[in-house]
C-alpha positions as CSV (number, residue, x, y, z in Angstrom):
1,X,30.3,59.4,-88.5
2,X,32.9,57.2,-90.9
3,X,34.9,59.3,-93.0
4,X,33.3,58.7,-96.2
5,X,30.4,60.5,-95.1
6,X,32.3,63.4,-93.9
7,X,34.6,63.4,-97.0
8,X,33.2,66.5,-98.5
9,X,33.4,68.8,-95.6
10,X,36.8,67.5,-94.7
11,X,38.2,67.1,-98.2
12,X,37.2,70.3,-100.0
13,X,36.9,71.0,-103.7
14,X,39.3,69.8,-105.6
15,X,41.4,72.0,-108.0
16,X,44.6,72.0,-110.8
17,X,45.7,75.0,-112.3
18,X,44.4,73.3,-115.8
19,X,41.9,70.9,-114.8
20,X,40.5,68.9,-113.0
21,X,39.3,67.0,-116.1
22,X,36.8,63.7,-116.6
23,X,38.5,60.6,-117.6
24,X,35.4,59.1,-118.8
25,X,35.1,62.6,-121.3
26,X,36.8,62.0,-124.7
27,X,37.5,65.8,-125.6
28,X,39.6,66.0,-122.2
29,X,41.5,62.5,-122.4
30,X,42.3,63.0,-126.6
31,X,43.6,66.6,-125.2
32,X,45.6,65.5,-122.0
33,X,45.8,61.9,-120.8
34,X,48.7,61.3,-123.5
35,X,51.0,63.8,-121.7
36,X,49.8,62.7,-118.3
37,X,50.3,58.8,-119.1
38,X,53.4,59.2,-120.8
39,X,55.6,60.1,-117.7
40,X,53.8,59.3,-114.6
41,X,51.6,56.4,-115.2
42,X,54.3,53.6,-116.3
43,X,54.2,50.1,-115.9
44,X,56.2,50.3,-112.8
45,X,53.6,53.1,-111.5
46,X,50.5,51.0,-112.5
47,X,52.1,47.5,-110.7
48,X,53.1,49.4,-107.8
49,X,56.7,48.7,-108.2
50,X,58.2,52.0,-108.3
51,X,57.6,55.8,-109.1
52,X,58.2,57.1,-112.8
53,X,59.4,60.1,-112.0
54,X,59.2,61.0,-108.5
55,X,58.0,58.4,-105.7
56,X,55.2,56.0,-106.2
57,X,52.7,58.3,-104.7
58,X,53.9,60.9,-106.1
59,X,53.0,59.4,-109.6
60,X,50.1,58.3,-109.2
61,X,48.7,61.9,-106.9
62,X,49.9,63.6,-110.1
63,X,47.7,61.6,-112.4
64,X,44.8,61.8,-109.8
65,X,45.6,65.7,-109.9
66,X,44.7,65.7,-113.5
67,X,42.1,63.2,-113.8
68,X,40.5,62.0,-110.4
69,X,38.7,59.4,-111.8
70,X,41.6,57.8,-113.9
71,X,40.2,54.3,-113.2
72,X,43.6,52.7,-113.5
73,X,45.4,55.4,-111.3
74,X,42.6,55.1,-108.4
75,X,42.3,51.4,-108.4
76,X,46.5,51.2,-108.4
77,X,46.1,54.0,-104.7
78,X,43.4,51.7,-102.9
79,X,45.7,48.6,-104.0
80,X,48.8,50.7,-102.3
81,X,46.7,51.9,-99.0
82,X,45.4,48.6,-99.1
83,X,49.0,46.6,-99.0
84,X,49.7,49.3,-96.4
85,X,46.8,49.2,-94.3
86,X,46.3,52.5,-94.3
87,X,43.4,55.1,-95.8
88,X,46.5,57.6,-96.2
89,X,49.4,56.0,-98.1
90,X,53.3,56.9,-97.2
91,X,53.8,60.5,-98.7
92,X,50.1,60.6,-99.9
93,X,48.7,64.5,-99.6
94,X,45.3,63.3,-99.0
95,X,43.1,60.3,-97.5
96,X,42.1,57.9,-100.0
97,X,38.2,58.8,-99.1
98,X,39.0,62.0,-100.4
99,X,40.1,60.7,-103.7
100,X,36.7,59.3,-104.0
101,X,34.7,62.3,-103.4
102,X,36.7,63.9,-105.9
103,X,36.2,61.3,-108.3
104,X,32.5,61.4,-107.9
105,X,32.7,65.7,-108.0
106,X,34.2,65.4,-111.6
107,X,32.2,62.0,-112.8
108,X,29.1,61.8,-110.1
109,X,27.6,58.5,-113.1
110,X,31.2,57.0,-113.6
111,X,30.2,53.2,-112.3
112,X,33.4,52.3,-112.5
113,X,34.6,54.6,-109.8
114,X,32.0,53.0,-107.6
115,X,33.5,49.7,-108.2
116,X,36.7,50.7,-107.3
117,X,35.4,52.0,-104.4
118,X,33.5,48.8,-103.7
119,X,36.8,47.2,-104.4
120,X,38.6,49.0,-101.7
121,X,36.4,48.4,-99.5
122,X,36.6,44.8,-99.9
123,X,40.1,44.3,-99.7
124,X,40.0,46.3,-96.3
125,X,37.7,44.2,-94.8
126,X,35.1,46.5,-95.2
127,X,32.1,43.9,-96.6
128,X,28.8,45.8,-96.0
129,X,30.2,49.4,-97.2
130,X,31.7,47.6,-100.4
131,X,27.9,45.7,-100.8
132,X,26.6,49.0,-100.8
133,X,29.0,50.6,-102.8
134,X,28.8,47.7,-105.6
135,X,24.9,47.6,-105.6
136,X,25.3,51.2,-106.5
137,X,27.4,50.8,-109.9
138,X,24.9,47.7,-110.5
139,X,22.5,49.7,-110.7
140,X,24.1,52.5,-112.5
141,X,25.7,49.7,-114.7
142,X,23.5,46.7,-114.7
143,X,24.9,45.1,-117.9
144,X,28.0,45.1,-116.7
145,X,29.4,41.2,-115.9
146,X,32.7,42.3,-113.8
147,X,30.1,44.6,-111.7
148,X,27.8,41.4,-111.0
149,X,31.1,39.5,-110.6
150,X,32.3,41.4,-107.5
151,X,29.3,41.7,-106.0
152,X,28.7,38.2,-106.0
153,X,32.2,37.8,-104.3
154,X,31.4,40.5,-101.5
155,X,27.5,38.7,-100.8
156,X,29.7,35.3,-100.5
157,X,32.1,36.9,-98.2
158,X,29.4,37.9,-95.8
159,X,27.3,34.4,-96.3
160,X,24.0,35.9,-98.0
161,X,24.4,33.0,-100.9
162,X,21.1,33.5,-102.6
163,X,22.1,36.8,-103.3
164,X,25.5,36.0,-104.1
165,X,23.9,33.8,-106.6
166,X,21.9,35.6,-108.4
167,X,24.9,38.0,-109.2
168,X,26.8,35.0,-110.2
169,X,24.1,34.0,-112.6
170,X,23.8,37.6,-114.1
171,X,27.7,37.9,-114.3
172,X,28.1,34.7,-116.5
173,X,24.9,35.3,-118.4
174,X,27.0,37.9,-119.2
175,X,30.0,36.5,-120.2
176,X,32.3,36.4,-117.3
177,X,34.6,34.2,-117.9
178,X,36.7,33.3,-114.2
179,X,35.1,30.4,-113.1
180,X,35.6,31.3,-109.1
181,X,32.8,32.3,-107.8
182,X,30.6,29.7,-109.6
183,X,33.1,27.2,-107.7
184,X,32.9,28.8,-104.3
185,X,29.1,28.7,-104.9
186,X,28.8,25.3,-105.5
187,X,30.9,24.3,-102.3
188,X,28.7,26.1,-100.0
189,X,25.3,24.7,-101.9
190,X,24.4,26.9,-104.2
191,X,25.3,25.2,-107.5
192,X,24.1,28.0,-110.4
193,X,22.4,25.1,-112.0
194,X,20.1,24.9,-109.8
């Protein structure tokens, strides 16, 4: 069974002594993301290049810790375990499967964390879990061009172009504005025009 599915068991609840709180909730992030942000979640922290006040991980666990689906936090982990090729970065407390669960325990209709996710999975050569994972925020989030966008890149990757296609259309019917995936499209065949 892949770890994802067994996240839950092997993760357990997550806690913090004043939280955990919802990044996508406006009462908890006017109340708390300030403080958080301020110390931890520097430039350096959110371009990997260093930690703010403690390691790297150490910075970015502590933002987690507050808010475990701080979308800029999460996506800046699955970058580091990704660079590392590892689901566990250096010094990390937990897997980075278990920063998902928590994220979904705290925010279960927060697309965004699915795209992240999705993301992740992509970058780790992980095509058909980060389809799945993407077709999930889609349809959560089906307005959403950035959604469509990466979506469209995963079905290229693993060669189903119709479908990559009709993501592609969505996304720029949209307004998505990189012109990359229309490109790679239109290489392989499946001009958007047509």
């Amino acid at each position: 069974m892949p770890f994802s599915l067994q996240a839950e068991t092997v993760c357990g609840k997550h806690t913090h002594p004043t939280g955990p709180f919802d990044y996508t909730n406006r009462a908890h992030t006017d109340k708390y993301l300030n403080v958080v942000e301020k110390h931890h979640f520097t430039e350096d922290v959110r371009t990997l290049r260093q930690g703010a006040t403690t390691h790297l991980v150490g910075d970015l666990e502590y933002v987690l810790n507050w808010f475990p689906n701080h979308h800029q936090a999460l996506d800046a982990l699955t970058r580091l375990a990704a660079r590392e090729g590892t689901t566990r970065p250096t010094r990390s407390h937990v897997d980075i499967e278990c920063r998902f669960q928590w994220a979904h325990d705290i925010a279960p209709d927060d697309a965004m964390v699915y795209v992240i996710k999705g993301l992740y999975y992509a970058r780790t050569d992980r095509d058909k879990e980060a389809r799945s994972v993407l077709q999930q925020a889609v349809d959560m989030t089906p307005d959403h061009p950035e959604i469509h966008y990466n979506l469209g890149l995963v079905l290229f990757k693993l060669k189903d172009y119709e479908a990559a296609r009709v993501h592609a259309k969505k996304a720029y019917e949209l307004g998505y504005p990189l012109p990359g995936l229309k490109n790679m499209l239109k290489e392989a065949g499946y001009s958007l025009s047509d």
